[in-house]
C-alpha positions in Angstrom: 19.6 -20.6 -145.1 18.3 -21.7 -148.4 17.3 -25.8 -149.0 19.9 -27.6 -150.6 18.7 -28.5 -154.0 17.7 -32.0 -154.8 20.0 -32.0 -158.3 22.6 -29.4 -159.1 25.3 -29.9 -161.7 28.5 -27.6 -161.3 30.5 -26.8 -164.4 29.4 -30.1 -166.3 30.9 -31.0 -169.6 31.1 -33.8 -171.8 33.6 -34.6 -174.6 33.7 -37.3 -177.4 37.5 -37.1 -178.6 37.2 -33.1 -180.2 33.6 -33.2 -180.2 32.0 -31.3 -176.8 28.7 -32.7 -176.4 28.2 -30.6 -173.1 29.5 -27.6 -173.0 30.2 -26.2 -169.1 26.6 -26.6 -168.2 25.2 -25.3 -164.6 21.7 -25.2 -162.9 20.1 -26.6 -159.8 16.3 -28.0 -159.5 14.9 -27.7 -156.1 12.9 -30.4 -154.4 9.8 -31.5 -156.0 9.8 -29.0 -159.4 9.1 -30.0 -162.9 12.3 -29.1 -164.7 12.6 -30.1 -168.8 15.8 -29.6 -170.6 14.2 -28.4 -174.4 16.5 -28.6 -177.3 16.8 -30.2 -181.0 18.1 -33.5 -181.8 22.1 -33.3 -181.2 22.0 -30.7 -178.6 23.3 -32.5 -175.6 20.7 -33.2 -173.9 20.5 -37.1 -173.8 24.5 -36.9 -172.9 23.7 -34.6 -169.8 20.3 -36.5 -168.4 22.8 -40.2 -169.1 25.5 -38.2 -166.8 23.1 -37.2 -164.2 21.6 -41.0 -164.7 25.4 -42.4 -164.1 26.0 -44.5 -167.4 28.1 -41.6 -168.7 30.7 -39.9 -166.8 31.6 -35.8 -167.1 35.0 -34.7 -168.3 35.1 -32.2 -166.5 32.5 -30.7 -163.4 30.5 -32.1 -160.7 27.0 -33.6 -159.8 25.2 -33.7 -156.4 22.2 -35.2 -155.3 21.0 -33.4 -152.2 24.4 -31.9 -152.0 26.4 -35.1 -152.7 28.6 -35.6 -154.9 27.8 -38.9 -157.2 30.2 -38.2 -160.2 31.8 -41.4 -158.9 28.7 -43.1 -157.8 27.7 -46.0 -159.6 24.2 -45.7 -161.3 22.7 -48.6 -159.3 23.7 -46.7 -156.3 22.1 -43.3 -156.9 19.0 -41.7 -155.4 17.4 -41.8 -159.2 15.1 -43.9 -161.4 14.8 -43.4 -165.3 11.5 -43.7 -167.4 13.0 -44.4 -171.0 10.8 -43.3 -174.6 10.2 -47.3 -175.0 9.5 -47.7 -171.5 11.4 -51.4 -171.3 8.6 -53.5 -169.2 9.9 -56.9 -168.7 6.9 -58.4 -171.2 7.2 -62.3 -169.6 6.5 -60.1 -165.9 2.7 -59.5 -165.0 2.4 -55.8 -164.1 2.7 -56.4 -159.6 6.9 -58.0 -161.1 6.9 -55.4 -163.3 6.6 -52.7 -160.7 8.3 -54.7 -157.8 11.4 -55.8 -160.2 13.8 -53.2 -158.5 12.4 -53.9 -154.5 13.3 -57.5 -155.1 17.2 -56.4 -156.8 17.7 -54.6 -153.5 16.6 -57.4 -151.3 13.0 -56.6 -149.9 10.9 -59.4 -148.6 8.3 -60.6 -150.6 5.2 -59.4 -148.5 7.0 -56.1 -148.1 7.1 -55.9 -152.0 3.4 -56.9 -152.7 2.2 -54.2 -150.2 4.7 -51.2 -151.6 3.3 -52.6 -155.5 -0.2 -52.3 -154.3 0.4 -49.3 -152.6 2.1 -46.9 -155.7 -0.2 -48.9 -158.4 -3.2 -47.5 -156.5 -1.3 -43.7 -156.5 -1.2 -44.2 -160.3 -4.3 -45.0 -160.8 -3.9 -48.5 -161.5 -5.5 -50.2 -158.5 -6.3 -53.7 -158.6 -4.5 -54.7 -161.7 -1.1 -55.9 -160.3 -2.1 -59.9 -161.5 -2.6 -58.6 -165.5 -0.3 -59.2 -168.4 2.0 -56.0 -169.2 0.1 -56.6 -172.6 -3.2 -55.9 -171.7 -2.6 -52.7 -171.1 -3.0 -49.6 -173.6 -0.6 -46.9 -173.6 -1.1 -44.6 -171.3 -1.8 -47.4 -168.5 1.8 -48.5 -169.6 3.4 -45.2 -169.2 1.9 -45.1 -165.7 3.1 -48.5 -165.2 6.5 -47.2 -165.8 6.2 -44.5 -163.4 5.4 -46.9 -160.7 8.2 -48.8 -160.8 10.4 -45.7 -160.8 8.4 -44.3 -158.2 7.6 -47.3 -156.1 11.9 -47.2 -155.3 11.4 -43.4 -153.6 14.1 -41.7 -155.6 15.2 -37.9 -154.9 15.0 -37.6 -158.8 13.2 -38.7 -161.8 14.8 -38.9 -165.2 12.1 -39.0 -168.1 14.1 -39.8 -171.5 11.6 -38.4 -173.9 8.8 -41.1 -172.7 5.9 -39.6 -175.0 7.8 -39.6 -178.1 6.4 -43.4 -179.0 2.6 -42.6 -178.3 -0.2 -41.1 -180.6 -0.5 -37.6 -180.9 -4.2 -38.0 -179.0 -2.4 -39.6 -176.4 0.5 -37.6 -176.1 -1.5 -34.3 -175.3 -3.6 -36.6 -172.3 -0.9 -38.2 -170.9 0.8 -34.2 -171.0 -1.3 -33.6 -168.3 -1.5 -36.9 -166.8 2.4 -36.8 -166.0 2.1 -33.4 -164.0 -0.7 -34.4 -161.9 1.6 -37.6 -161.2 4.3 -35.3 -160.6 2.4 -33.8 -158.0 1.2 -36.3 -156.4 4.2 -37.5 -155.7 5.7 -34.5 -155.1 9.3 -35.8 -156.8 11.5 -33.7 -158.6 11.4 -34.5 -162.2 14.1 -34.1 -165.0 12.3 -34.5 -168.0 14.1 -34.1 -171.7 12.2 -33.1 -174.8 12.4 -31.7 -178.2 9.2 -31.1 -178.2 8.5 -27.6 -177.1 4.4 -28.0 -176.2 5.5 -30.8 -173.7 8.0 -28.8 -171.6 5.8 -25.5 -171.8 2.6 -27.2 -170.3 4.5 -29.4 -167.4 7.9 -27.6 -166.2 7.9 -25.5 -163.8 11.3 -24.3 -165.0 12.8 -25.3 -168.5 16.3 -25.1 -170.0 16.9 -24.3 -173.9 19.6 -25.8 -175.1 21.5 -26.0 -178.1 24.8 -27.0 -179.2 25.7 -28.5 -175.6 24.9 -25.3 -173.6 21.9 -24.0 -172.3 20.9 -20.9 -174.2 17.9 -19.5 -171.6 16.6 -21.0 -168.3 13.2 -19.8 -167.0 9.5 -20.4 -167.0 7.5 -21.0 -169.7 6.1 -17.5 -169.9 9.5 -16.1 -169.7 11.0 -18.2 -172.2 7.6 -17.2 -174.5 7.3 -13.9 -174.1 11.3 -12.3 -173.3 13.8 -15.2 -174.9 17.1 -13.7 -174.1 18.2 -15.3 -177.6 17.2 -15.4 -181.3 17.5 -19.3 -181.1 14.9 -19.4 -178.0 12.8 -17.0 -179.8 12.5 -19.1 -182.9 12.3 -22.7 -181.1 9.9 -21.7 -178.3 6.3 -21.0 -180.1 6.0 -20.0 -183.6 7.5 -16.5 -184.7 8.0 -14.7 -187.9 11.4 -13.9 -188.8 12.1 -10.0 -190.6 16.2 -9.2 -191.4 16.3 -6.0 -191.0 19.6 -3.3 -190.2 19.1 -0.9 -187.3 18.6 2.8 -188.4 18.7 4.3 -184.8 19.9 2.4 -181.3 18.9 5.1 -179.3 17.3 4.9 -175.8 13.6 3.4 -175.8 12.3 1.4 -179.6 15.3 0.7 -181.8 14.3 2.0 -185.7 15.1 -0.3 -188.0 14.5 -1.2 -192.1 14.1 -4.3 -193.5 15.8 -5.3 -196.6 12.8 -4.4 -198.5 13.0 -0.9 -197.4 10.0 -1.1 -194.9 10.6 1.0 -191.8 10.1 -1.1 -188.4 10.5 -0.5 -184.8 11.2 -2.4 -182.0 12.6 -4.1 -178.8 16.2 -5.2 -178.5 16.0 -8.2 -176.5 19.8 -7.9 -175.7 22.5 -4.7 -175.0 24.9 -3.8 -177.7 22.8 -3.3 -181.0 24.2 -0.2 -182.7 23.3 2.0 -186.1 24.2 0.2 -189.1 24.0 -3.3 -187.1 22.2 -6.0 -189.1 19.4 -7.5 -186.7 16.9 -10.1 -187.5 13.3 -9.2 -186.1 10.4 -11.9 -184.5 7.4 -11.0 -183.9 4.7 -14.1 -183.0 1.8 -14.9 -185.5 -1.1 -13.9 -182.6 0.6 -10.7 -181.9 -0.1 -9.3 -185.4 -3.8 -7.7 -186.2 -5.7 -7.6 -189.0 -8.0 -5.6 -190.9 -10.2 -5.2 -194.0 -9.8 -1.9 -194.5 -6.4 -0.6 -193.1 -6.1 3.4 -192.1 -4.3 2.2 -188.6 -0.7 3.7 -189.1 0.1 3.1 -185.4 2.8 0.7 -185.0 4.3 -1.8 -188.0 2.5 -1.5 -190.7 1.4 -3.2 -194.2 -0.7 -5.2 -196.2 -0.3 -8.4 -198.1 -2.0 -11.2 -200.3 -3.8 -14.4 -198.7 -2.2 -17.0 -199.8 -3.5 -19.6 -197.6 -5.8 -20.1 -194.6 -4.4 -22.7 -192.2 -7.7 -24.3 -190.4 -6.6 -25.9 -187.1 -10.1 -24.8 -184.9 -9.3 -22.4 -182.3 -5.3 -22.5 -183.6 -6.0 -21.1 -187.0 -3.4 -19.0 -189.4 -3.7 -16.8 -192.4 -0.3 -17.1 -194.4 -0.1 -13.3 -196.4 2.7 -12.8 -198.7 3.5 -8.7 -197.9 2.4 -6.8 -200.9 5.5 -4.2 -200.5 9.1 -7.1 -199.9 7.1 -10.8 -200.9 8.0 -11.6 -197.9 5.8 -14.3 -195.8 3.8 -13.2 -193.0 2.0 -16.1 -190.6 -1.1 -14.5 -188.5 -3.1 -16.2 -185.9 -6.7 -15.3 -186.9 -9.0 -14.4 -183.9 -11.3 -16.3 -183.0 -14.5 -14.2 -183.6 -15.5 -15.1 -186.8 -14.7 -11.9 -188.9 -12.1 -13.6 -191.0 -14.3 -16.8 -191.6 -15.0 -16.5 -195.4 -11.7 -15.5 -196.6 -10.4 -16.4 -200.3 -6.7 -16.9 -201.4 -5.7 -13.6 -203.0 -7.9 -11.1 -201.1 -6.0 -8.1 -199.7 -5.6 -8.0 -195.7 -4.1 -4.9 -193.7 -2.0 -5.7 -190.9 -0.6 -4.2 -187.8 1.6 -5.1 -184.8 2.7 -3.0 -181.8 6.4 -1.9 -181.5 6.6 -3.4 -177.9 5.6 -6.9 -179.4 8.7 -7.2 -181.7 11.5 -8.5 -180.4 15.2 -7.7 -182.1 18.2 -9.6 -182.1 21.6 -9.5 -183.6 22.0 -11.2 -187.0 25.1 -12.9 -187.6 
């Protein structure tokens, strides 16, 4: 008999008069995983996490916490806490009332709250410092101050409302990490909400792309990287370079396909029902493509193009060529061996990428 999950929503949806915000929206997150919902501003995804949260209600569907139902369940009576992007510490509280603010709504004795504050501070890392002023701290300290006074109630589920959108980008990527070793120590289920896809691919465990109040792909990070089900995954998740092309041949195996500038391609379709004559739009990611000085490979997709910029980002670096044959823009990852070091804008690169690394999708 399979655990009952600690969240599942059944069928949700969410409507503002004719506008549906979430649109028949299912999945389940079982105990102690990292799941994000990953989407663009006006998706849906604030709605769904302020449903599961209980300040908004579904039109239509159900929620259950460990198999409960809580659609009717007030939000100050649900097994959940909520870490919000602005964090909202009480500024007048020293860190120990900070923490202990929602132990002494429900009632616990004082002693009882000072040991339980001592007790999660020292899990976050914060030992020691429950007698400072909230602003003393920096940060990060004040993200994990936020954690602990979710954390320090025991929910079945923690709801993170974008909580690293505020900081510094240095501070982002550290506290990236810091928030999955947290979430593992703790061993909580997390619902975390982002539209920022490097946060959900380094901490989920599972992650939900959505757009346009559904959820277009659910899967790992590698599954949503390397197979998105949908040109909208494929172009949000990662960085990918976008060919429209019409499909010459659909048989079995590599679909044969030529771009509008007449350059033959071939290539994956990442979903049944592309036929001849079909116009497809073709991705293919900027570390998948190979380059050379010379040329003289024919194997695979083919051509050369014109440097017109080298994008130096250290290990993370990109060569943007403009294809000699269509004009069109081609972004390349350059390896990291120091071959393409001294390149100039307007030499002449050869490049390659394998059939099986170019993913096709029908073009509306």
């Amino acid at each position: 008999m399979s655990a009952i999950p600690d969240l599942e929503c059944r069928d949700i949806s969410k409507s503002f008069d004719d506008f549906k915000a979430v649109d028949h929206v299912s999945f389940s997150v079982p105990q102690g995983k990292f799941f994000s919902i990953l989407g663009p501003s006006g998706c849906g995804k604030t709605t769904l996490l302020r449903m599961i949260a209980g300040f908004q209600k579904p039109s239509s569907g159900d929620l259950l916490i460990k198999g409960r139902s809580v659609v009717d369940v007030p939000p100050n009576k649900r097994p959940v806490s909520m870490v919000f992007q602005h964090l909202a510490l009480f500024p007048m509280m020293n860190i120990g009332a900070n923490v202990g603010f929602g132990l002494r709504q429900r009632g616990v004795n004082k002693t009882d709250v000072k040991k339980q504050v001592e007790r999660v501070l020292e899990r976050v890392g914060l030992a020691g410092v429950a007698d400072r002023a909230v602003s003393s701290l920096s940060g990060g300290q004040k993200q994990r101050v936020a954690i602990a006074r979710c954390m320090v109630l025991e929910p079945d589920v923690l709801l993170l409302d974008e909580p690293l959108g505020a900081l510094d980008l240095k501070l982002r990527e550290h506290m990236k990490i810091e928030l999955k070793q947290l979430q593992s120590e703790f061993n909580t289920t997390f619902v975390y909400i982002t539209h920022d896809q490097s946060e959900a691919l380094v901490m989920s465990d599972q992650i939900a792309v959505m757009n346009r109040g559904v959820f277009e792909q659910v899967g790992t990070a590698k599954e949503l990287y390397y197979e998105p089900k949908t040109a909208f995954v494929a172009g949000f998740v990662g960085e990918a370079n976008r060919i429209a092309a019409t499909v010459e041949d659909a048989g079995a195996g590599l679909l044969t396909l030529r771009t509008e500038a007449g350059q033959p391609l071939r290539g994956v379709a990442a979903a049944e029902g592309l036929a001849r004559g079909d116009r497809a739009e073709v991705f293919v990611r900027p570390e998948a493509v190979r380059l050379s000085r010379t040329g003289g490979d024919t194997d695979g997709n083919t051509g050369a193009g014109t440097v017109q910029s080298v994008l130096f980002n250290g290990a993370n670096s990109h060569v943007l060529l403009r294809d000699a044959q269509s004009g069109a823009e081609i972004t390349v990852a350059l390896p990291q061996t120091g071959e393409f070091r001294d390149l100039n804008q307007g030499d002449t690169l050869h490049y390659r990428w394998a059939p099986d690394q170019t993913r096709v999708y029908a073009r509306g």
